[in-house]
C-alpha positions as CSV (number, residue, x, y, z in Angstrom):
1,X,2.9,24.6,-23.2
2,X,3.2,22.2,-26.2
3,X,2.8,18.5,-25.2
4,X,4.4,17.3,-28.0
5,X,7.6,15.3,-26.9
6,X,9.7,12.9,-28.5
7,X,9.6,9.7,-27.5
8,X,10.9,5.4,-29.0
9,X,7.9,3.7,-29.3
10,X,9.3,0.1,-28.6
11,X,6.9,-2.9,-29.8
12,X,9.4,-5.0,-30.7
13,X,11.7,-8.0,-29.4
14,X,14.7,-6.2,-30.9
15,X,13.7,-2.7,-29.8
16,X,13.3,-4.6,-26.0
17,X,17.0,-6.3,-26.7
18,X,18.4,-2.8,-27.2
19,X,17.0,-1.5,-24.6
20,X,17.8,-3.7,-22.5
21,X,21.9,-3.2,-23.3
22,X,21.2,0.3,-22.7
23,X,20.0,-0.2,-19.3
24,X,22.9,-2.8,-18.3
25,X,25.1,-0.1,-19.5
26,X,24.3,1.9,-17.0
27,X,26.1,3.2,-13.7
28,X,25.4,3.9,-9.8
29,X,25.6,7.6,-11.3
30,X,22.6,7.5,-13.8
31,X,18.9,7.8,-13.6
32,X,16.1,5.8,-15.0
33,X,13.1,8.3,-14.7
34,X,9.7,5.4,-14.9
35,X,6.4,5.1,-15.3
36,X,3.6,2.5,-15.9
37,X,0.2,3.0,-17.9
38,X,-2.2,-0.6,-17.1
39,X,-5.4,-1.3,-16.2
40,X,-6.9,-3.0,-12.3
41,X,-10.8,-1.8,-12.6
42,X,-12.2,-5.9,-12.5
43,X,-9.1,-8.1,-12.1
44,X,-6.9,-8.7,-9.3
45,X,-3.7,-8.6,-11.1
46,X,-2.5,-5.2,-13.2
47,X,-3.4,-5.3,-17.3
48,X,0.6,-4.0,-17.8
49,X,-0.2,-2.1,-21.0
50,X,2.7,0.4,-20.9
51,X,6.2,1.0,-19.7
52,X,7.3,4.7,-19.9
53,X,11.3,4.8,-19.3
54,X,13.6,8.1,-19.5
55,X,17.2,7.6,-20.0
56,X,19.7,10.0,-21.2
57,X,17.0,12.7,-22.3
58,X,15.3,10.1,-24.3
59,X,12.3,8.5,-23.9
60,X,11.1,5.3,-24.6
61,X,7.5,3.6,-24.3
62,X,7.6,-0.1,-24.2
63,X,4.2,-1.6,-25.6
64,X,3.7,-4.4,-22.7
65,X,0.9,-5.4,-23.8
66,X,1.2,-6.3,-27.5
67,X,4.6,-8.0,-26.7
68,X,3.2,-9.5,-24.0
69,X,5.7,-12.2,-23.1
70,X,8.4,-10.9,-24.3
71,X,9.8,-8.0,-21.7
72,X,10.6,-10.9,-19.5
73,X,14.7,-9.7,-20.5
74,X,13.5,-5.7,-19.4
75,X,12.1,-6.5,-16.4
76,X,15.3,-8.3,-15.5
77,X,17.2,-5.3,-16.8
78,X,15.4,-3.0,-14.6
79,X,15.7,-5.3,-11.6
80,X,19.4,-5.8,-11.7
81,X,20.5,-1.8,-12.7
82,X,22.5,0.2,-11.3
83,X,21.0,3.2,-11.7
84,X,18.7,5.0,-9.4
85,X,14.8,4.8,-10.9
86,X,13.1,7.7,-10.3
87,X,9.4,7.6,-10.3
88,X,6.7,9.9,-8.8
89,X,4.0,8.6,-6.2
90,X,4.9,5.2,-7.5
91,X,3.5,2.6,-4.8
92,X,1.2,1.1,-7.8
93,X,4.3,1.3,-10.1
94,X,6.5,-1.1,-7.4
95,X,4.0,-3.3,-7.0
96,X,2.9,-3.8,-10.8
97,X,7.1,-4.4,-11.3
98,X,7.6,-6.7,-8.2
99,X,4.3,-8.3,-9.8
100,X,6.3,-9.2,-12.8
101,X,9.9,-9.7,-11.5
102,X,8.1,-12.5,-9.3
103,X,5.8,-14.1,-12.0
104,X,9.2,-14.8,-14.1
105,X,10.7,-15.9,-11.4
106,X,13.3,-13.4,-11.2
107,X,16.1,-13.7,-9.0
108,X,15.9,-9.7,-7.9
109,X,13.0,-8.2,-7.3
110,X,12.5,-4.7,-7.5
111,X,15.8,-2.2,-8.6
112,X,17.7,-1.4,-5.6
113,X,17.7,2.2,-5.4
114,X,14.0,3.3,-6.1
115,X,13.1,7.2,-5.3
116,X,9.8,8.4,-5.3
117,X,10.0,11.9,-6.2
118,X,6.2,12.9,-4.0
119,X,8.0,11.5,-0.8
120,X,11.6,13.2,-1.5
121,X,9.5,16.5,-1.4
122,X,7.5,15.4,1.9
123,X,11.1,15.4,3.5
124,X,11.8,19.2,2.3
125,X,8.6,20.1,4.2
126,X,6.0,20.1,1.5
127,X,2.8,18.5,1.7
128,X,2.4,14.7,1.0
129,X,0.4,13.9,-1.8
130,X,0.2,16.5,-4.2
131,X,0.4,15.4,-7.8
132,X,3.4,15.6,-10.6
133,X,1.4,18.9,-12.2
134,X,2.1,20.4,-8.2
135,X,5.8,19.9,-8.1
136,X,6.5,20.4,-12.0
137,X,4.6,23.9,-11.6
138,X,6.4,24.7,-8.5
139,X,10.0,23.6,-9.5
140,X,10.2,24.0,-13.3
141,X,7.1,25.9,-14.4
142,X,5.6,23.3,-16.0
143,X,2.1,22.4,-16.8
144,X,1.0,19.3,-18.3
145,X,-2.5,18.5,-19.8
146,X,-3.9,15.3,-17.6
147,X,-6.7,14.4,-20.2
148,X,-5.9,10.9,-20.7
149,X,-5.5,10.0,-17.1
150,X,-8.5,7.7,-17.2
151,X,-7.9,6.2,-20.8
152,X,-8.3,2.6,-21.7
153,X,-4.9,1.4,-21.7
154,X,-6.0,-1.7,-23.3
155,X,-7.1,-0.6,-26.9
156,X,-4.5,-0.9,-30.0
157,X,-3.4,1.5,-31.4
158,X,-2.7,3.7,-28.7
159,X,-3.5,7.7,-29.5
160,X,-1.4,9.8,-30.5
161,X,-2.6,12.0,-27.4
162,X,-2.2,8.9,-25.0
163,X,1.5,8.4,-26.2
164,X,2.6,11.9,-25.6
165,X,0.9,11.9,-22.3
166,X,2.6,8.9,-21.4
167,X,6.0,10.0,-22.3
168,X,5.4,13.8,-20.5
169,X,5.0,11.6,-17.3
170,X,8.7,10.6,-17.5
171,X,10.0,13.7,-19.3
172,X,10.7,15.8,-16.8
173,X,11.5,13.1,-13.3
174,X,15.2,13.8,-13.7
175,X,15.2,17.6,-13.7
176,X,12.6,17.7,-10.9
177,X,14.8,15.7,-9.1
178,X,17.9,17.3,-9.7
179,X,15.8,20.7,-8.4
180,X,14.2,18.7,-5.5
181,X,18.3,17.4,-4.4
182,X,19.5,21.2,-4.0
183,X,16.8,22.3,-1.2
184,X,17.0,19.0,1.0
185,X,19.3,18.5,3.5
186,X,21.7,16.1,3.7
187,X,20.3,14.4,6.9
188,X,16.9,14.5,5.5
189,X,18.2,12.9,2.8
190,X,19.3,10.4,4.5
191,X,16.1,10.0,6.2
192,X,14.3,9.6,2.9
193,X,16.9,6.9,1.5
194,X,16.4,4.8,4.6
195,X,12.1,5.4,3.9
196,X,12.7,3.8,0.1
197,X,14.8,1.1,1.5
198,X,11.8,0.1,3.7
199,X,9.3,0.7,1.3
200,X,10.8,-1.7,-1.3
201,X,11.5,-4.4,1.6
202,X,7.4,-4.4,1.8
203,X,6.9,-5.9,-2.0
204,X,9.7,-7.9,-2.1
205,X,7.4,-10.9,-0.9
206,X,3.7,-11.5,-1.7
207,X,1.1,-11.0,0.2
208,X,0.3,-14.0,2.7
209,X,-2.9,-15.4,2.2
210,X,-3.7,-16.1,5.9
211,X,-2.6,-12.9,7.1
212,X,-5.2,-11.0,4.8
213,X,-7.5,-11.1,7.5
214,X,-5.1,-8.5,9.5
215,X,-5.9,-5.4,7.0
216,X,-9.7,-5.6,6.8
217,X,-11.4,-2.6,7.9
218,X,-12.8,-3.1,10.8
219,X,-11.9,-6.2,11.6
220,X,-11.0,-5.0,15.4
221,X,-13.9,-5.2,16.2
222,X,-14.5,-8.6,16.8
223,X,-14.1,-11.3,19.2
224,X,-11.9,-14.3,18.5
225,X,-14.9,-16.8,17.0
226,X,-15.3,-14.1,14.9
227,X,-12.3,-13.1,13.7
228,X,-11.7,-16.5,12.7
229,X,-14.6,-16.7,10.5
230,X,-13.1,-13.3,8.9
231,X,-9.8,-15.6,8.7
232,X,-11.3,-18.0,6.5
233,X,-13.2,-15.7,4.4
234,X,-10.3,-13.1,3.5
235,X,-8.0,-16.3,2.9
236,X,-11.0,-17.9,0.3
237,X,-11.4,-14.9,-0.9
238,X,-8.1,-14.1,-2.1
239,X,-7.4,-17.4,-3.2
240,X,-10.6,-17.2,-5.5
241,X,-9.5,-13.4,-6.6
242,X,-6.0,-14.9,-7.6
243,X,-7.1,-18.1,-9.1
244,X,-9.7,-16.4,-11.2
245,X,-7.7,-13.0,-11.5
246,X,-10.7,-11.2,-9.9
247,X,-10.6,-7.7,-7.9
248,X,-11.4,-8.6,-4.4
249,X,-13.7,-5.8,-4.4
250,X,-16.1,-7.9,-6.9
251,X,-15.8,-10.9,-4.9
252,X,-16.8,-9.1,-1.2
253,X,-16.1,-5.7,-0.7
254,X,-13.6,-5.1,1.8
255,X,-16.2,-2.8,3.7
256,X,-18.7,-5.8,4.1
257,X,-16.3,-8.3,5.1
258,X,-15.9,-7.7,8.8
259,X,-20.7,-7.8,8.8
260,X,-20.1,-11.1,7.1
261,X,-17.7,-12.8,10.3
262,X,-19.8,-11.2,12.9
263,X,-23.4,-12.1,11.5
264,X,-22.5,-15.1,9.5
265,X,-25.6,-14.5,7.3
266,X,-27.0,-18.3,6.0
267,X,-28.9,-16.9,2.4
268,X,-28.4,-15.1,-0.1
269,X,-31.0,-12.9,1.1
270,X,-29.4,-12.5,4.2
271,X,-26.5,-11.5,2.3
272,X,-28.2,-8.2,1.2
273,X,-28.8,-6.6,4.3
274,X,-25.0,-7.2,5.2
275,X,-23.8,-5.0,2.1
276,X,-23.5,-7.6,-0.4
277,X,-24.1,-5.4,-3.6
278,X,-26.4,-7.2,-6.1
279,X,-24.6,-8.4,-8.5
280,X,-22.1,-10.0,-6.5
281,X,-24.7,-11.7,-4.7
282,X,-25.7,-13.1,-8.1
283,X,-21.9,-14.0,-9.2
284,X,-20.8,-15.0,-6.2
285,X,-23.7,-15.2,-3.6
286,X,-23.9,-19.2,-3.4
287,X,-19.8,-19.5,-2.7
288,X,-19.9,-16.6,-0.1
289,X,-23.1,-18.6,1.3
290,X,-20.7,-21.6,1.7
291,X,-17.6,-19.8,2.4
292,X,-19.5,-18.7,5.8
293,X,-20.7,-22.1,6.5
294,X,-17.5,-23.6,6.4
295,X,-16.1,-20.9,8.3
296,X,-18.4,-21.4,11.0
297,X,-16.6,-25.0,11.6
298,X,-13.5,-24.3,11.2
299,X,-11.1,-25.4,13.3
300,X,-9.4,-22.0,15.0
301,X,-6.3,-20.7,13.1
302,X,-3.5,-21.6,15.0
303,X,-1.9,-18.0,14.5
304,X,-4.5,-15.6,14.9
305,X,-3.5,-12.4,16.3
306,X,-4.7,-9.1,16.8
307,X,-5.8,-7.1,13.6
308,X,-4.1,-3.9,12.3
309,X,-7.1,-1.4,13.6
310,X,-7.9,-3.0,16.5
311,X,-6.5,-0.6,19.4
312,X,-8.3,2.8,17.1
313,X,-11.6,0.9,17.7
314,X,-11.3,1.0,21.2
315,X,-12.8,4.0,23.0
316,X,-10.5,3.7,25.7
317,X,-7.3,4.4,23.8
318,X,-8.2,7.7,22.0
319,X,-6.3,9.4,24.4
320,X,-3.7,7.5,23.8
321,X,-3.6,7.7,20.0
322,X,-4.3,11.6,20.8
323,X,-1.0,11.6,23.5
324,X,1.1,9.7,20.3
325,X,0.4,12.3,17.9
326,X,1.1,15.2,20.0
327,X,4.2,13.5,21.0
328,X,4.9,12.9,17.4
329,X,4.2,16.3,16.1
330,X,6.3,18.0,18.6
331,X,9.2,16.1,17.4
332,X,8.7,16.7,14.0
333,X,9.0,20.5,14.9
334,X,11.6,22.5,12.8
335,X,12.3,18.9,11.1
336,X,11.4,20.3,7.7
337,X,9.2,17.1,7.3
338,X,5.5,17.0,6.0
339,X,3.9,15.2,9.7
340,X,1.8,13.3,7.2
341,X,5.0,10.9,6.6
342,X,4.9,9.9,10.4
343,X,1.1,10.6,11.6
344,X,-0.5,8.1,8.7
345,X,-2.7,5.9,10.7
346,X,-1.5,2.7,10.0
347,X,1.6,3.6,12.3
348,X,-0.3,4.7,14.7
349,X,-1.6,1.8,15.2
350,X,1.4,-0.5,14.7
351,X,2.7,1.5,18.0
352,X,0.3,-0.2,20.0
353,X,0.0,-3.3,18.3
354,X,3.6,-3.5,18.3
355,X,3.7,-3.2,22.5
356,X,1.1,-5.3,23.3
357,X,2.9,-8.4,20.8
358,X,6.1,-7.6,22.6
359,X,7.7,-6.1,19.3
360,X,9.2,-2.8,18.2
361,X,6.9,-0.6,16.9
362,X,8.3,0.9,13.4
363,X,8.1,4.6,14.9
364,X,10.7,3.3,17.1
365,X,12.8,2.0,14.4
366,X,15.7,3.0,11.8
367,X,15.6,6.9,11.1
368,X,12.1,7.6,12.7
369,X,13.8,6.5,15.8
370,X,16.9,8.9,15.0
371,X,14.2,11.8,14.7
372,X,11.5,11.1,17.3
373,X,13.7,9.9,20.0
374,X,12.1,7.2,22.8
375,X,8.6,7.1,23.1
376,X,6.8,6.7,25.9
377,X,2.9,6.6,25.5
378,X,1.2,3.7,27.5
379,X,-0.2,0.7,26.5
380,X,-3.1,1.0,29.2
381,X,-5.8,2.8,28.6
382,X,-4.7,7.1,29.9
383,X,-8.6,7.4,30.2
384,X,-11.7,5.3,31.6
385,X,-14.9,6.8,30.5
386,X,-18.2,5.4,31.7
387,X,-19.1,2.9,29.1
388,X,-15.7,0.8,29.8
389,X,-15.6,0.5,33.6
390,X,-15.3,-3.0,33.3
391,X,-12.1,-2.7,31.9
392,X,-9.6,-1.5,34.0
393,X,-7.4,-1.5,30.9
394,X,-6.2,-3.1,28.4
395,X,-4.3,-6.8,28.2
396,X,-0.3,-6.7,29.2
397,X,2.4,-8.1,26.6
398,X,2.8,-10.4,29.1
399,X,-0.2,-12.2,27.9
400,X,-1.7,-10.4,25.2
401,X,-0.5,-13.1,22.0
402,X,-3.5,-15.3,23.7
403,X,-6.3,-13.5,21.4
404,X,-9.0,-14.7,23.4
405,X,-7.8,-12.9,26.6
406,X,-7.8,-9.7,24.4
407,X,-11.3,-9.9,23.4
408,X,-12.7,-10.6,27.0
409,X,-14.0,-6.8,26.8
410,X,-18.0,-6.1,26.8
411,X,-19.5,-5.1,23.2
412,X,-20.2,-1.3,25.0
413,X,-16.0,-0.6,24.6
414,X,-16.3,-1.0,20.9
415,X,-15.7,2.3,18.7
416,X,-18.8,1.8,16.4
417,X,-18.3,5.2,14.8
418,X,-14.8,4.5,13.8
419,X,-16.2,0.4,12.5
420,X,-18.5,3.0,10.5
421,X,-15.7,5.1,9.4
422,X,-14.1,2.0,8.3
423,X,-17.3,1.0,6.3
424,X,-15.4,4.2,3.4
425,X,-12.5,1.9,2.3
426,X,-9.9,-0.3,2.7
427,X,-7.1,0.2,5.0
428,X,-3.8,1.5,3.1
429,X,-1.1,-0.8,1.6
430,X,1.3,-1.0,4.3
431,X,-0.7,-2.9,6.0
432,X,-2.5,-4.7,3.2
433,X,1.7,-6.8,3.6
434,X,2.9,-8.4,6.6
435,X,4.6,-6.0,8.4
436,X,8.2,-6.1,10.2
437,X,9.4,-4.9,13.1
438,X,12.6,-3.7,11.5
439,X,12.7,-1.9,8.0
């Protein structure tokens, strides 16, 4: 096809200001399709280069980053519309706008009515996670060139192959939804609304420094000294990636975080064989070196709790997470819903982590609830192999907010293949936020 398409290019204050009227203009009946082009490879907040909007069969691409502070009014616009803002896999695209609602301190954050278009189609039954080129072939017989998906959003001017790309992304978000709204049912729908509405709840607020610790890979796997050392270092090392803008992978990996709590290495050199690539040892090897020192006497944190993973990393419970997904699956029978929406790990986890903290886990909350019905997997342990004899099971609710209680297991119960499995990446975003028991 051609990928020529007509677009506003809108590097202006004026251009912004009408803009802006357009979008206040509009009712609970229109759409906003949306897109965002920036760059995150070495900094911990988003470059915002681009803002691709669709509106009324016209698009428009908003040059963030040679206005730079002057969108403040568009954000605001978008914040406050009535419309419904259609976007496709857009979790980056939510958080880069909550980003900037919050940095200008404005009083919404985040539109109200936010569909993503990848998740729409997971609740007609396809799978979750194919791309925009997926749905646009399979819905409208369309084909768009992705050769600019890893340009350098950052260099002026932008291409004239960059801009068409960038407008192509919005292009076609109403009429895929429009196709998308005649094949899912109305309860489904429903469904899917009430999924958006707790999605957006999870950016509304920042993410808390101190309960950064939570989402490290791995971090289930240790005891409470430890995990209070991981504590301290997750919290420094956030607040150092913030101050300094700084990805937190440059800082520590995620991966190596959890080595660094249980080993507590004393040198640089000692940093090394705990995963510390090179040349963060030379950036930032003499503050991690003192970071872990400091750690070591701190005085325990008066909230610790138990981490996101730390139920999958105990051998015991596999049957258990193995019971949870059969139940879940056989619910989700003749649902027309992709299990991937339901069966993603961090809420399997949450189900158990939930119980033992005496809260409601979110499978057992607002339309999963509606869908799955009560469930009824254990909190003890369905299976006692060898290696955890000493361990009857696991810890009650009763008792199970005192951490140190939690921990008092023998090293042989911890999963090591799934702390090495962990060792491949960070755990997703729902649980890099504090989660609620409630959507």
């Amino acid at each position: 096809m051609d990928d020529d398409v007509y677009y506003e290019f809108i590097d202006s204050p004026a251009g912004v200001r009408t803009l802006c009227n357009l979008i206040e203009s509009l009712g609970e009946n229109d759409l906003i399709g949306l897109d965002t082009e920036f760059m995150r490879v070495t900094c911990y907040y988003p470059d915002f280069s681009l803002l691709q909007l669709a509106i009324h069969d016209c698009n428009y691409l908003v040059d963030v980053w040679m206005l730079e502070g002057q969108v403040q009014p568009l954000i605001e616009a978008l914040c406050h519309t009535r419309a419904i803002v259609l976007a496709f896999a857009c979790s980056e695209d939510i958080e880069l706008l909550a980003h900037e609602a919050r940095r200008i301190n404005c009083d919404q954050i985040l539109p109200e009515r936010i569909y993503d278009l990848q998740l729409m189609l997971a609740f007609c039954g396809h799978s979750y996670g194919r791309g925009l080129n997926f749905a646009l072939q399979e819905f409208l017989g369309i084909t768009l060139a992705k050769d600019c998906t890893r340009s350098n959003w950052t260099h002026r001017p932008l291409t004239t192959e960059q801009l068409n790309y960038s407008a192509l992304d919005v292009e076609y978000l109403e009429p895929l939804f429009h196709k998308i709204r005649e094949i899912i049912s109305e309860r489904n729908f429903g469904y899917f609304i009430e999924e958006m509405n707790y999605i957006r709840s999870r950016y509304i607020s920042d993410v808390d420094e101190d309960n950064a610790y939570l989402a490290i890979p791995a971090a289930g796997l240790l005891n409470e000294k430890e995990l209070n050392v991981l504590h301290y270092l997750a919290r420094e090392r956030m607040e150092l990636a913030r101050s300094e803008n700084q990805a937190l992978n440059r800082i520590i990996t995620s991966k190596s975080m959890w080595q660094l709590a249980r080993y507590m290495p004393r040198s640089k050199k000692e940093l090394e064989h705990r995963g510390v690539k090179h040349g963060t040892i030379r950036q930032f090897g003499d503050i991690i070196v003192k970071w872990i020192a400091q750690a070591r006497q701190a005085p325990m944190y008066p909230d610790l709790t138990i981490p996101y993973d730390y139920f999958s990393h105990q051998r015991s419970m596999q049957e258990n997470f193995e019971a949870l997904k059969r139940a879940i699956s056989k619910k989700l029978e003749n649902s027309n819903i992709c299990p991937q929406v339901l069966l993603k790990k961090q809420l399997l986890n949450d189900y158990f982590r939930a119980k033992a903290l005496g809260q409601t886990p979110l499978l057992q909350t607002s339309w999963r609830l509606d869908l799955l019905g009560p469930l009824d997997v254990p909190l003890e342990p369905m299976s006692h192999s060898a290696d955890s004899d000493a361990l009857s099971e696991l810890p009650s609710p009763d008792f199970v907010s005192n951490y140190l209680k939690l921990n008092q297991m023998s090293d042989s119960t911890y999963n090591a293949d799934a702390a090495e499995a962990a060792d491949h990446g960070d755990s997703s975003d729902i649980q890099n936020r504090t989660q609620s028991s409630t959507p």
